[in-house]
Structure formats: structure tokens, C-alpha cells
N, C-alpha and C positions, 0 to 999 in steps of 0.2 A: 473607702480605701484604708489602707490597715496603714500605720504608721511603722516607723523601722523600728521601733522597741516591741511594737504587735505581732509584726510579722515575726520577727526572728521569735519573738516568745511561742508562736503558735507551728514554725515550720525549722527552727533549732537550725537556721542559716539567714545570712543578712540580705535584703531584697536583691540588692545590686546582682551580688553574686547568682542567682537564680533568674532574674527577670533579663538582664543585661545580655547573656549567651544563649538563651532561648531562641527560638528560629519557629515564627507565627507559623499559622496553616499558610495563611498567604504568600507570605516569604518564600515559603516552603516550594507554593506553587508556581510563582515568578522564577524564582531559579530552576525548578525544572526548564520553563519553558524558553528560560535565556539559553540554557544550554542546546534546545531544539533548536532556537533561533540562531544562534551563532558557530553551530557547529564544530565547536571549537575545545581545547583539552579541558577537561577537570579544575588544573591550575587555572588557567583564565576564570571560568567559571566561580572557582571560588576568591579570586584576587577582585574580579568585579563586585561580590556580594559582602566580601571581609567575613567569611566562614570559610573553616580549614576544611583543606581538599576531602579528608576521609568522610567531613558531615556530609559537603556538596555531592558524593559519591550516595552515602545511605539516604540522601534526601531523595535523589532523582531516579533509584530503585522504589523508593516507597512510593512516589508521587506517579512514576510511570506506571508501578502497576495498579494504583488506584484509576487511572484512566482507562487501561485499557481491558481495566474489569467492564466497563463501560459497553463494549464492543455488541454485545445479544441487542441496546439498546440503539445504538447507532449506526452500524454496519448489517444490513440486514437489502435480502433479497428483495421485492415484491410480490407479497405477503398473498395475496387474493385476485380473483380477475379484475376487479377496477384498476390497482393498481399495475397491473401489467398492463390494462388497455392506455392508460393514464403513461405509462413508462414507453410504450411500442407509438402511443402518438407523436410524442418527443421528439423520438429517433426519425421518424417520418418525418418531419421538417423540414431537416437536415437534408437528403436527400434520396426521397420517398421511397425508403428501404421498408419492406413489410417485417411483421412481425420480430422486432429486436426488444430485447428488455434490456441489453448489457452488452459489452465489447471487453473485450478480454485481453490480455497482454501481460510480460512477466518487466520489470526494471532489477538492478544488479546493487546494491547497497553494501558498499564497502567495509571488512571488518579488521581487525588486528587479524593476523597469524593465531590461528583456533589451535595451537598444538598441544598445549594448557588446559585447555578449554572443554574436548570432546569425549571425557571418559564416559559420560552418560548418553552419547548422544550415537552410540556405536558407529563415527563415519575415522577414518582417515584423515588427518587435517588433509590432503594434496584435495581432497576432495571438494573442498573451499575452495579451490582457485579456479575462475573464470576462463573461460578463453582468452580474456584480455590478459592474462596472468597477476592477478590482483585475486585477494581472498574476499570474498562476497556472499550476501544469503540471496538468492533469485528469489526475489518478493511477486508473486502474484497476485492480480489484481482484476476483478470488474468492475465497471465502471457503468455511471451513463448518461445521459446527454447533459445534465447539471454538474457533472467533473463531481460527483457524490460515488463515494466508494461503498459499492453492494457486497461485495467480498472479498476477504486479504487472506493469503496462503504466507506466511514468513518463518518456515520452519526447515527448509529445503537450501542445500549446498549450490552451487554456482551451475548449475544442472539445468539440463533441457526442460523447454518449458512446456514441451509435451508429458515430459516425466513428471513435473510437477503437477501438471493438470491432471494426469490420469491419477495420482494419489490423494488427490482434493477430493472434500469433499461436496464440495461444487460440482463435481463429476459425478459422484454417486447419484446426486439428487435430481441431475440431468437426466442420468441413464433412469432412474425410476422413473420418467414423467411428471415428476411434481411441476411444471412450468408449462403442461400442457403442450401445445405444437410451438411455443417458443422459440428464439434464437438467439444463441449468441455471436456475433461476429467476433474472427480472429485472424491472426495475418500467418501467412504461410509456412511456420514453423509449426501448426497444430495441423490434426489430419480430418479432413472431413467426413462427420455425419451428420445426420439428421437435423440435430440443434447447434452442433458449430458447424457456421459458413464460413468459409476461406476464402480468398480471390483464385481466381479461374489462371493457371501456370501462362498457361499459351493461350491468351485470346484471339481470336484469327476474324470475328466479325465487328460489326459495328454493335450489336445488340449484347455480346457480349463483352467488350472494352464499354457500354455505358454501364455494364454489372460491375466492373470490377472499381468503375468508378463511385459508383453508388458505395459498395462497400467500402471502399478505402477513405469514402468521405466521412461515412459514418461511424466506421471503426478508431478513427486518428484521432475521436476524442481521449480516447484510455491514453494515446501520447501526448497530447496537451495534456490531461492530467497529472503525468508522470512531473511536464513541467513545471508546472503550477505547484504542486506537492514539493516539491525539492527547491524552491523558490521560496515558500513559504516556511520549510522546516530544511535550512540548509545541512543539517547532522545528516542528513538521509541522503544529499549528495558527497558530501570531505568525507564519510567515513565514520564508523562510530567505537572508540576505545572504550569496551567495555565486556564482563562477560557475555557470551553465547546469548544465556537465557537473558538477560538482562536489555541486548542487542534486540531480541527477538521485541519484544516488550515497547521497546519504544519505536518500533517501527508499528506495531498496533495501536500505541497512544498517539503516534500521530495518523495516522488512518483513520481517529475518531475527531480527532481536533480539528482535521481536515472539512468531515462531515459535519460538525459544528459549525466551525466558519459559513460551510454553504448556508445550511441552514438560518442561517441570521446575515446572509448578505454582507458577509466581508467582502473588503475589496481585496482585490490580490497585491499580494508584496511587490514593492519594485524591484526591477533587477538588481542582483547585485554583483561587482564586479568578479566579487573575488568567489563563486558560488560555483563552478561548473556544472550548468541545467544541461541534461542528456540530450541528444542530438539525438534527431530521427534517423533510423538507422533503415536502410533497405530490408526487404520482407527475406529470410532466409529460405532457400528452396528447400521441398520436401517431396515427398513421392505419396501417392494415393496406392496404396497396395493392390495391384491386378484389379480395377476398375476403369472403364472408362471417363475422363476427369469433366466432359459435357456431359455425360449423359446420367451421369451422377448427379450432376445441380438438377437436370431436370427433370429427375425422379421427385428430389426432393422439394422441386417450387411445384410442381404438380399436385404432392401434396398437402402443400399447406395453402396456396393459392386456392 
């Protein structure tokens, strides 16, 4: 190690000054993920760390998108037929639903007033605001029976989650068949085909209220999900003050850190009081366009059965 006459001889400034306000990779990375963790403003964030607010601000831009460069690596579908046989056994556990690789569903992630915000993104800021009347990105997501995220949509206004879905590219890859006779379970806000199953509006028998239970057993993991996720990375419930793209970003770095944790068997976060975890909310009604809504399912268990 270089002494203070070395140092300043070789870098024409005193140690202190250079080494003392420096901010490690690690540092770097702990404040990012306080900030996940405590979902809390900038100031906090940098009063806890003793770095002014503008670094803590360039820190958790830099550090978020190094994570959620990560996403090709961690967030990924099932890849080959083991691994969907491997993924549809799972689901069958649960209760002995055939053929699911994934359960689907959209959560609502609070943001600033985007009015600032959306020159590049051609929406309307009103366009952000939810039905709940709060400005939000409608984060979509599949899931599967490990609460491991196979796909995150975070680019989409406080919008139907049908509209989102049909823009996905989750969708696309549906509609090609890449996934084989597949399914994804989803809750009545999406419209049934082929590879999304829905619950049944009006069950009228006993064999169909066990279908609709089967599915809703199996589907209600993507809502534990939600809760567990917003548990763990409380910023994704309070709200996240920051730009658009930036917003966007950390709702993917956490989608990865998420699938981390599984992967290495973390436990899950304790509650915490002050966190609002989303409440399960009833399945919203939707209309099957001019089919009939039984004899639809049994088109389609006909064919995959």
C-alpha cells in the first residue's frame, strides 16, 4: 500500500480525499437493495447510508440496471419438454390440474404523476391512473408453483390485463405453439382459448364447481406470489419515486432477485406492519364472445386429454 507522500506523488491528490467519498461495488449494491427493502424516499435512503441523495439516486439507476440485465438469465419460460413435464407435475400436486406450466395474473405498482415523464413513451399521463385512481405500471406476470417468476411484462399503463396480455410477448409465443398443448391458468379478466383456461362464469354441476376449484387452487399461487414479492421488496408495494424508465427497471431487478432468493431457498420476509401486501381481490367478470362457455372447456379438455 502506497503511503500519502506515494500516493499523492503518483495520482496529484491526497488519499483521504479520493478513498474517503468513494462508494465500493458492494456499497453500491447494499444501498440499492435498502432502497428495495425499505421502500422508502431517496432522502432516507441516503441519510441511512451518509451519501448525498444525487449519488444514492445515480447509484440505484446503475445498480438496478446491472440486475435486471440479468433477466434472459433468470426469468425464463420452460425451455424443453422435461422441463414443462417437470413444471405441469408441480402444478398437479396442487390440485390435479393437467397440463399447466404457469398461472398468470397482472399486480398494479404505484408511481409519481408520469406527466414529466412520458415524452418518449407516446401515452397521456391520465393514462397511468388505475381504477383505484392512483398512477400505477399494471406489472404482468407468470408464475409457477415455486412462486419463481417465468415472465414479467412492466411496460404497460394501469390497463386491462387483457390489453396487456395480448401485447406480450408471452402471447405471441402462445399463439405460435412454442409450449406445445400447454396451459396457462388465469382468472376471469382474460378470455378463453386454447392455452388460457379461465374459471367456468356459471357453474351449475358438481363436476364443474370441482373444475373451477381445481383451477382457482391452482391459479392463486401467481397471488401468493404477488404477496410474498411485495413483502420482500416493499418499494413494489408504497410506490416507487423515480423516472418511468428507471421505475420500469426496478420492478425487473426485482423479478430477478425474487428468482434468486428461490433459487437458494431464502426464507420469506416477515410481515411488516407498515408494507400494504395486496389483498385478493374477486375474479372480475368478462364475456366469452358468442360461444358457448361449457362447451368451450370441453372442446378444449377433449383435446388435450
Amino acid at each position: 500500500m502506497w503511503s500519502e507522500q506515494e500516493f499523492f506523488m503518483r495520482f496529484h491528490l491526497q488519499k483521504a480525499t479520493v478513498m474517503n467519498h468513494a462508494v465500493s461495488p458492494r456499497n453500491q449494491l447494499l444501498l440499492a437493495l435498502r432502497f428495495y427493502a425499505i421502500g422508502n424516499m431517496l432522502i432516507a435512503v441516503s441519510d441511512f447510508s451518509g451519501v448525498h441523495k444525487t449519488t444514492v439516486c445515480q447509484i440505484i439507476k446503475r445498480v438496478t440496471t446491472a440486475i435486471a440485465s440479468l433477466t434472459a438469465t433468470y426469468i425464463i419460460m420452460p425451455r424443453n419438454e422435461q422441463e414443462m413435464r417437470n413444471t405441469q407435475m408441480e402444478f398437479h400436486r396442487i390440485a390435479r390440474f393437467l397440463k399447466i406450466i404457469g398461472a398468470i395474473d397482472c399486480t398494479h405498482v404505484k408511481i409519481q404523476s408520469p406527466d414529466m415523464l412520458i415524452s418518449h413513451f407516446n401515452y397521456h399521463y391520465q393514462y397511468f391512473r388505475n381504477r383505484k385512481g392512483y398512477f400505477s405500471l399494471n406489472i404482468q406476470v407468470v408464475a409457477d408453483s415455486t412462486l419463481r417468476i417465468l415472465d414479467v411484462v412492466a411496460r404497460w399503463p394501469g390497463s386491462h390485463d387483457q390489453t396487456v396480455f395480448k401485447n406480450s410477448r408471452i402471447h405471441a409465443r402462445l399463439e405460435a405453439g412454442e409450449f406445445n398443448n400447454c396451459i396457462i391458468l388465469a382468472d376471469s379478466a382474460y378470455g378463453l382459448t386454447k392455452y388460457l383456461i379461465t374459471p367456468l362464469l356459471y357453474p351449475t354441476t358438481r363436476c364443474e364447481q370441482l373444475f373451477n376449484e381445481a383451477q382457482i387452487r391452482s391459479r392463486n399461487l401467481v397471488k401468493r406470489l404477488f404477496g410474498v414479492w411485495k413483502r420482500r421488496f416493499p418499494v413494489l408495494s408504497l410506490g416507487i419515486r423515480l423516472s418511468l424508465a428507471t421505475t420500469q427497471a426496478v420492478v425487473i431487478a426485482c423479478a430477478v432477485l425474487q428468482n434468486i432468493a428461490i433459487d437458494r431457498n431464502e426464507d420469506q420476509p416477515p410481515d411488516n406492519p407498515n408494507v400494504v401486501v395486496p389483498a385478493f381481490e374477486p375474479d372480475e367478470a368478462h364475456n366469452i364472445d358468442n360461444i358457448n362457455e361449457v362447451q368451450a372447456y370441453k372442446q378444449i379438455f377433449t383435446k388435450h386429454l
